[in-house]
C-alpha positions as CSV (number, residue, x, y, z in Angstrom):
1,X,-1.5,-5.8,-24.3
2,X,-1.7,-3.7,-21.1
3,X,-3.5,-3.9,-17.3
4,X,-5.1,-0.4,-17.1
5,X,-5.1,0.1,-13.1
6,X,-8.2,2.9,-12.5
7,X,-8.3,3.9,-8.7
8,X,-11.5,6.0,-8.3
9,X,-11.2,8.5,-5.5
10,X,-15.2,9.7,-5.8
11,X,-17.0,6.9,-5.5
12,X,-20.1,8.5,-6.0
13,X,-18.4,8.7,-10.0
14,X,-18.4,5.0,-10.5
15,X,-21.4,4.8,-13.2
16,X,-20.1,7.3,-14.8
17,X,-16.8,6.1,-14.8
18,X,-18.1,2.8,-15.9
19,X,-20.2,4.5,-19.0
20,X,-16.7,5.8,-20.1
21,X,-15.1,2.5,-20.2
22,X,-17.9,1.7,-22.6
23,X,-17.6,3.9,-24.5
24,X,-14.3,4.0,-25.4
25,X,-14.6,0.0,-25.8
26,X,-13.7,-1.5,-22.6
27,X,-16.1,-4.2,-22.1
28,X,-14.4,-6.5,-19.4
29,X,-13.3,-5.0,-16.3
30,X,-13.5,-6.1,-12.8
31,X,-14.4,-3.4,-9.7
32,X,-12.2,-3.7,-6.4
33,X,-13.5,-2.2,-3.5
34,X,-9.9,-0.4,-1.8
35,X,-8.7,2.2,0.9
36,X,-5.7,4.4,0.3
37,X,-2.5,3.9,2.7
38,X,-3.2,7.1,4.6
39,X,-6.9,6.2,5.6
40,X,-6.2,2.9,7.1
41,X,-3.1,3.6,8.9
42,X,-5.1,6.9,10.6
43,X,-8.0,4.7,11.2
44,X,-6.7,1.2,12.1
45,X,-3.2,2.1,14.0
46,X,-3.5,4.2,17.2
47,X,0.1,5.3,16.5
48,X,-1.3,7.9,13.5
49,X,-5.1,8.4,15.4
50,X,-3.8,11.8,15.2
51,X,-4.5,12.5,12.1
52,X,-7.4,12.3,11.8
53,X,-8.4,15.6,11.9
54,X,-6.3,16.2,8.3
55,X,-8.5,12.9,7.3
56,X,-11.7,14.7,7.4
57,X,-12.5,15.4,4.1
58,X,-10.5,12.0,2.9
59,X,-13.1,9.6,1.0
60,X,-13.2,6.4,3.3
61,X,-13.1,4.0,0.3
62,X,-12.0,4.2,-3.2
63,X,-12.6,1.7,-6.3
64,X,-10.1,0.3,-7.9
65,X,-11.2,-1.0,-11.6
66,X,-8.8,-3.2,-13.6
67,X,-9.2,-4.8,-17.0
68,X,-6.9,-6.0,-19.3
69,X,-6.9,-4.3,-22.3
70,X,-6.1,-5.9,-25.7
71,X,-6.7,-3.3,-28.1
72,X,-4.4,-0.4,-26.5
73,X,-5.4,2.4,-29.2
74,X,-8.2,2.8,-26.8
75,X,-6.4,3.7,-24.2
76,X,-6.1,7.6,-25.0
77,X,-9.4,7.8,-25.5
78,X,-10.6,6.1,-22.1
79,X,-7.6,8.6,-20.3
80,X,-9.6,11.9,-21.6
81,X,-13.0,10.3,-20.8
82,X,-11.9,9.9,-17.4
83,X,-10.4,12.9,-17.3
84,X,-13.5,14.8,-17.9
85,X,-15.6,12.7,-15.8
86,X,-13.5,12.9,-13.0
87,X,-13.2,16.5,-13.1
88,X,-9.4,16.5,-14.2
89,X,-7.2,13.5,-13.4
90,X,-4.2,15.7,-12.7
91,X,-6.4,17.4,-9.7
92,X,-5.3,16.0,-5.8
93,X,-8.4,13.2,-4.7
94,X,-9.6,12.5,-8.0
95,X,-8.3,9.1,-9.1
96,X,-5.3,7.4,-10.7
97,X,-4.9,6.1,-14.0
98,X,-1.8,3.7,-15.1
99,X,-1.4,0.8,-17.4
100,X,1.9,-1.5,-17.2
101,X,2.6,-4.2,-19.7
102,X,1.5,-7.7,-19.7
103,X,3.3,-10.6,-21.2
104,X,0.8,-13.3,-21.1
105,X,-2.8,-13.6,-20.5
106,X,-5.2,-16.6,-20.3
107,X,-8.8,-16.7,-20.1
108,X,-11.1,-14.9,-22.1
109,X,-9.7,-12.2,-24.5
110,X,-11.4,-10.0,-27.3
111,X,-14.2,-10.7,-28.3
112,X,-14.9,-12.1,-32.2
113,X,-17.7,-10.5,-34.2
């Protein structure tokens, strides 16, 4: 069992992102609304106003989508969906994909048929 941590740099990708879950099987997730370290602190402490100018192009908010994911031969799949949604993961601004492990989980799990 694994927490797949998504954070979506283009938010303007989020149905799309979201069809990709789906299809690679990931029914359950929940959507965070977030803003990345660099953004706030230029934004909300005087001390780094200065950059701002190098924040120009910088999305103001990002998503962050998390789901626990009980079934992790999905995972691969969902990585390449995202990849090719997103217009290459590995590409500056585009998101970030991780999973770490979980030991325990209550509430609802996989669904039976």
């Amino acid at each position: 069992m694994k927490l797949l941590v998504f954070i979506l740099n283009k938010e303007e990708l989020l149905p799309n992102v979201l069809s990709a879950f789906l299809e690679a099987g990931v029914n359950d997730a929940t959507i965070l609304d977030s803003v990345g370290m660099g953004r706030f602190l230029t934004y909300e402490i005087p001390l780094f106003a200065g950059f701002r100018d190098l924040m120009q192009d910088a999305k103001p908010r990002n998503k962050t989508i998390i789901s626990v994911i009980h079934d992790e031969s999905v995972l691969p799949h969902l990585k390449k969906l995202l990849d090719r949604v997103c217009g290459g993961l590995s590409t500056p601004g585009t998101g970030i994909f991780f999973t770490v492990p979980v030991d325990d989980c209550v509430g609802p799990g996989p669904r039976e048929e």
